[in-house]
C-alpha positions in Angstrom: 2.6 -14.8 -15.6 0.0 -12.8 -16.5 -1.6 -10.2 -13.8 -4.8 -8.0 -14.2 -4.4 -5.4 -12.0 -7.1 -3.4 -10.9 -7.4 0.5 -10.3 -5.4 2.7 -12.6 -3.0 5.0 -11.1 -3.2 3.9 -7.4 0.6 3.5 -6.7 0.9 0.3 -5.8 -0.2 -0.7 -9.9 2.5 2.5 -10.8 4.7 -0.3 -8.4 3.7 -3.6 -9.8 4.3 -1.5 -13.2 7.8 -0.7 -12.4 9.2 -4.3 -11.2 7.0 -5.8 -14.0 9.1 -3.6 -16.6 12.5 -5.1 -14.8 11.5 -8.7 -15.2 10.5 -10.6 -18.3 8.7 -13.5 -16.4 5.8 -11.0 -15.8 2.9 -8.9 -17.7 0.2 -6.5 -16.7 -3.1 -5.6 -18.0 -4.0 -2.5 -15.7 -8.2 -1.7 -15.8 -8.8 1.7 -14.5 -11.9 0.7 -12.7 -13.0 -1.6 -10.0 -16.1 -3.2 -12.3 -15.0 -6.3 -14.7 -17.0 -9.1 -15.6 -16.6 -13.0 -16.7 -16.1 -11.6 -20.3 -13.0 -9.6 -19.5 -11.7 -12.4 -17.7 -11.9 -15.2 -20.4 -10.5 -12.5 -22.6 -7.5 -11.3 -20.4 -7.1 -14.5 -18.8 -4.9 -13.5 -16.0 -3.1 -15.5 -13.6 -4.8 -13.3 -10.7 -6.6 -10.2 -10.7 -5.1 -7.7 -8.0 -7.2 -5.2 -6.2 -5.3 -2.6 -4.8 -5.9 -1.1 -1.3 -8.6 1.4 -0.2 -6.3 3.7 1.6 -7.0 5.3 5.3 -11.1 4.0 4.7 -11.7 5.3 8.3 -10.7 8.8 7.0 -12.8 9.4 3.8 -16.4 9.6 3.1 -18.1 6.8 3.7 -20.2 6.2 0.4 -16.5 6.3 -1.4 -16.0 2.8 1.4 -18.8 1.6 0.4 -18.5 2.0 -3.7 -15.1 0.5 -3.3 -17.1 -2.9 -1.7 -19.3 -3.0 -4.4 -16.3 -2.9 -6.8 -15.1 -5.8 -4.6 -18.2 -7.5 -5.0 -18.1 -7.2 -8.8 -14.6 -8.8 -9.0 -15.5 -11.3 -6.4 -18.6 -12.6 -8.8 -16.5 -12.5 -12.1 -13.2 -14.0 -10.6 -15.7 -17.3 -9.2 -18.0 -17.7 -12.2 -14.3 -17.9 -14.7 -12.1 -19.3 -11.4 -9.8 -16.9 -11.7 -7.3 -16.0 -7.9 -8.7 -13.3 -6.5 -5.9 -10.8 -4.5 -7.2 -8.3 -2.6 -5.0 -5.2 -0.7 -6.7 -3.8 2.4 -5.6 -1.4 4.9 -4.5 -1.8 8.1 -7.5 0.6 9.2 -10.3 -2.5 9.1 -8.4 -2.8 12.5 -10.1 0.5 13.6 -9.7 -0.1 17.9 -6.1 -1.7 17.4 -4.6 -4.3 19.7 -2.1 -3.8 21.9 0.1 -6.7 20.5 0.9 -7.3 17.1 -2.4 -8.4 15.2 -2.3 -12.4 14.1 -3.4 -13.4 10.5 -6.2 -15.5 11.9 -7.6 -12.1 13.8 -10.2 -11.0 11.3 -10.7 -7.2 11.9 -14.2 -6.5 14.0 -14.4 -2.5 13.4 -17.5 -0.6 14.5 -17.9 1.7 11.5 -20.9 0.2 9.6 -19.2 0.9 6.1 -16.1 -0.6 7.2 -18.0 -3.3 8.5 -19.2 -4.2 5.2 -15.7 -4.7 3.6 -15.6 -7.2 6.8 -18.6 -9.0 5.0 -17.2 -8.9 1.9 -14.1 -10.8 3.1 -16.1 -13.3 4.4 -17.9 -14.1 1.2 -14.3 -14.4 -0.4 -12.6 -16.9 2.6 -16.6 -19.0 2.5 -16.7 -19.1 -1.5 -13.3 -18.6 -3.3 -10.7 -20.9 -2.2 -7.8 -19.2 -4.6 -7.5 -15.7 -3.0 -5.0 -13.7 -1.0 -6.5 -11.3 1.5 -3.5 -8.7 2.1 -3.7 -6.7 5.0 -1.1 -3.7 5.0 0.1 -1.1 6.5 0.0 2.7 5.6 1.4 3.0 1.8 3.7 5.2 0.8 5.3 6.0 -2.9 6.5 9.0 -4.7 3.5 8.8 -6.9 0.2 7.6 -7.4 -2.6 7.8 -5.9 -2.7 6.9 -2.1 1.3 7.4 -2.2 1.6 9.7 1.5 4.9 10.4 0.8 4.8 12.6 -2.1 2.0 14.7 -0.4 4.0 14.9 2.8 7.2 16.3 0.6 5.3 18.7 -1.7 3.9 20.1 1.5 7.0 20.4 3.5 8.4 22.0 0.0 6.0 24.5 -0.3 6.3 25.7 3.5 3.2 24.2 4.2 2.5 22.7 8.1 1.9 19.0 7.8 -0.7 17.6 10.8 0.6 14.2 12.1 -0.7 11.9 14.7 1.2 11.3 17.5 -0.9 8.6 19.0 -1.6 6.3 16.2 1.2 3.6 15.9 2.1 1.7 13.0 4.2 0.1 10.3 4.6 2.1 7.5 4.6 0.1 3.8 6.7 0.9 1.0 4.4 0.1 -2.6 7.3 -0.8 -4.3 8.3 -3.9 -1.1 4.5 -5.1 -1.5 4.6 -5.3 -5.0 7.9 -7.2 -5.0 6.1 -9.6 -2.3 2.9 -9.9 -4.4 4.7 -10.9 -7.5 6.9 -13.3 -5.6 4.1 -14.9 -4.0 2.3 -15.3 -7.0 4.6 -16.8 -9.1 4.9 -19.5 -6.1 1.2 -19.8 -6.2 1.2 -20.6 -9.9 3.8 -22.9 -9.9 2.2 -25.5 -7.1 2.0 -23.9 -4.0 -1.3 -24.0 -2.1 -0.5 -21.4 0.3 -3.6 -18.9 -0.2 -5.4 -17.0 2.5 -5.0 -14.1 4.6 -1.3 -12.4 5.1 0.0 -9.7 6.7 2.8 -7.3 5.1 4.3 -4.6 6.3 7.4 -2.6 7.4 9.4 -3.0 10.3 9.6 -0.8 13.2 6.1 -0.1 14.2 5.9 4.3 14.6 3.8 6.9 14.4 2.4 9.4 12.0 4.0 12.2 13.5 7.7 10.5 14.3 7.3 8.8 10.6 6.5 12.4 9.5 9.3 14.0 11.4 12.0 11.6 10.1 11.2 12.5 6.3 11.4 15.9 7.1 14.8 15.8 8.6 16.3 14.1 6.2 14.4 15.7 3.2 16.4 18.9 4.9 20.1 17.4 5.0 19.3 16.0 1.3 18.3 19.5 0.2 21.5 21.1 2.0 23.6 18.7 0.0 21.8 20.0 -3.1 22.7 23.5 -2.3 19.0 24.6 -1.9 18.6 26.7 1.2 14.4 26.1 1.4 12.2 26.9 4.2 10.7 23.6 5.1 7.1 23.6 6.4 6.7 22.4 10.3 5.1 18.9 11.3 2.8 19.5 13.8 2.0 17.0 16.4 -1.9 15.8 16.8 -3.7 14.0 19.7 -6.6 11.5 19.2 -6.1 9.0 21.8 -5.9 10.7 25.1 -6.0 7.4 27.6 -3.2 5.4 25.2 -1.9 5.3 21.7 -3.7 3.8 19.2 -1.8 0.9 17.8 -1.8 -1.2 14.9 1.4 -3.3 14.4 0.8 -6.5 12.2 2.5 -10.1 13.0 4.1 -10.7 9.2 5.4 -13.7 10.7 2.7 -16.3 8.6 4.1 -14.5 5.1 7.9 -15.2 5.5 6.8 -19.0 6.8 4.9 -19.2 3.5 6.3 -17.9 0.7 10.1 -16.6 2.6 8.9 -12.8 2.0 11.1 -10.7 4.3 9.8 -7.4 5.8 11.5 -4.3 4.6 13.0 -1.8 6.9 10.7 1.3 5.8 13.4 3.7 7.2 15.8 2.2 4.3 12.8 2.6 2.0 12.0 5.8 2.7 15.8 7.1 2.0 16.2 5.0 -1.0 12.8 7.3 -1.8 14.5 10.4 -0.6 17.6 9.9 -2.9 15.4 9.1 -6.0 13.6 12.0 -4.9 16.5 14.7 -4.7 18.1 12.9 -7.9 15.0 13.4 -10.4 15.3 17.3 -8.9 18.7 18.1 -9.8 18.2 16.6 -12.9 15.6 18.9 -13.8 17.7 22.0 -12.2 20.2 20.9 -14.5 17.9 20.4 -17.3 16.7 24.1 -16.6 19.8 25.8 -16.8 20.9 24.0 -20.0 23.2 21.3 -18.3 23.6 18.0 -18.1 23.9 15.3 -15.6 27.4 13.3 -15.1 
């Protein structure tokens, strides 16, 4: 199976390019860009073409939203006129008011921000005019690198002493790349081999928390790991911000139509992020190690 993926870099593709390596049943052609056309298509000719997420869209400038939709738009155009499956990521921020239960599939997210509102639009062209596409809704991302990976930013930063700001009021389900890109190739190879299960899914990891606890937790055991290292280092402090003064903000997704679908289990991001951790702290002694002209058992 052959995937064009979409957006250089962004570490969900550094994800699909690391299971992708492990099996032999699939290949990647990775575009740097968002803008492709029929040509590239009957060139590559992919099994799907995956867009990965915009991360945290309510949190950047809005004409970066908006040339992201256009992107969309581009992909949308080229994937119909060559009927090629269309997969696009989105984040769990289209849901910008939240619900206080866990959001259904069929929930499509009504947000008030006009450029957010437009990604809306742009997933109702896809449902009204593509059949063969995957709408994925998930929640926050996190990696070691890439682009959009959180967790890397939130270790340098506790590494270098520096304070990291965490909301305390926002709840949600945290995403390990490397779990959604296992689910993505596993539901496309089901897709491809008969299954008529597209449409809109939810993914994302268990235990709904927030920012600030999620924060908090990696710091912790970032500090044990380090201690086991030897390496007495200052960690910075996570500091705990208020948005929501009335009630938390929250934004847990029902997974529940993705496991009926295609069996595709939600991950325990807590195990993720100390599998994460322990990569982390490995690739680091290997290059204290490498420094001091040893070598690693």
């Amino acid at each position: 199976m052959k995937l064009l993926v979409l957006d250089a870099g962004h570490c969900l593709n550094l994800a699909l390019a690391r299971l992708a390596h492990r099996r032999s049943d699939t290949e990647l052609v990775i575009e740097p860009g968002l803008n492709i056309d029929a040509a590239l298509l009957r060139e590559v000719a992919p099994a799907a073409v995956i867009i990965p997420p915009l991360s945290a869209p309510m949190e950047i400038e809005p004409a970066a939203v908006v040339a992201h939709g256009e992107g969309v738009d581009a992909c949308l155009a080229a994937c119909r006129e060559t009927d090629t499956p269309l997969v696009w990521c989105v984040s769990d921020q289209l849901y910008q008011d939240g619900f206080e239960t866990p959001i259904d599939e069929h929930v499509i997210p009504a947000p008030r921000d006009e450029s957010l509102r437009r990604l809306i639009a742009i997933g109702d062209r896809i449902r009204a005019g593509h059949p063969r596409h995957l709408i994925v809704r998930l929640g926050p991302l996190f990696a070691l690198e890439g682009g959009h990976a959180w967790l890397s930013g939130v270790i340098d930063s506790l590494v270098s002493g520096e304070e990291v700001r965490a909301a305390q009021d926002v709840i949600f389900c945290p995403t390990a790349a490397d779990a959604v890109a296992m689910a993505l190739v596993g539901m496309l190879h089901q897709l491809t081999c008969g299954s008529s299960a597209w449409g809109a899914y939810h993914l994302a990891g268990t235990e709904p928390v927030s920012a600030y606890t999620f924060t908090t937790m990696v710091r912790t055991q970032l500090s044990t790991r380090l201690e086991g290292l030897g390496e007495q280092i200052e960690l910075g402090e996570v500091k705990a911000l208020k948005h929501h003064h009335d009630q938390p903000l929250r934004r847990v997704l029902n997974c529940r139509r993705v496991l009926e679908a295609f069996g595709v289990h939600q991950k325990p991001w807590r195990l993720e992020v100390g599998r994460l951790l322990d990569e982390w702290c490995q690739a680091r002694r290997a290059s204290r190690l490498d420094e001091e002209g040893g070598t690693t058992p």
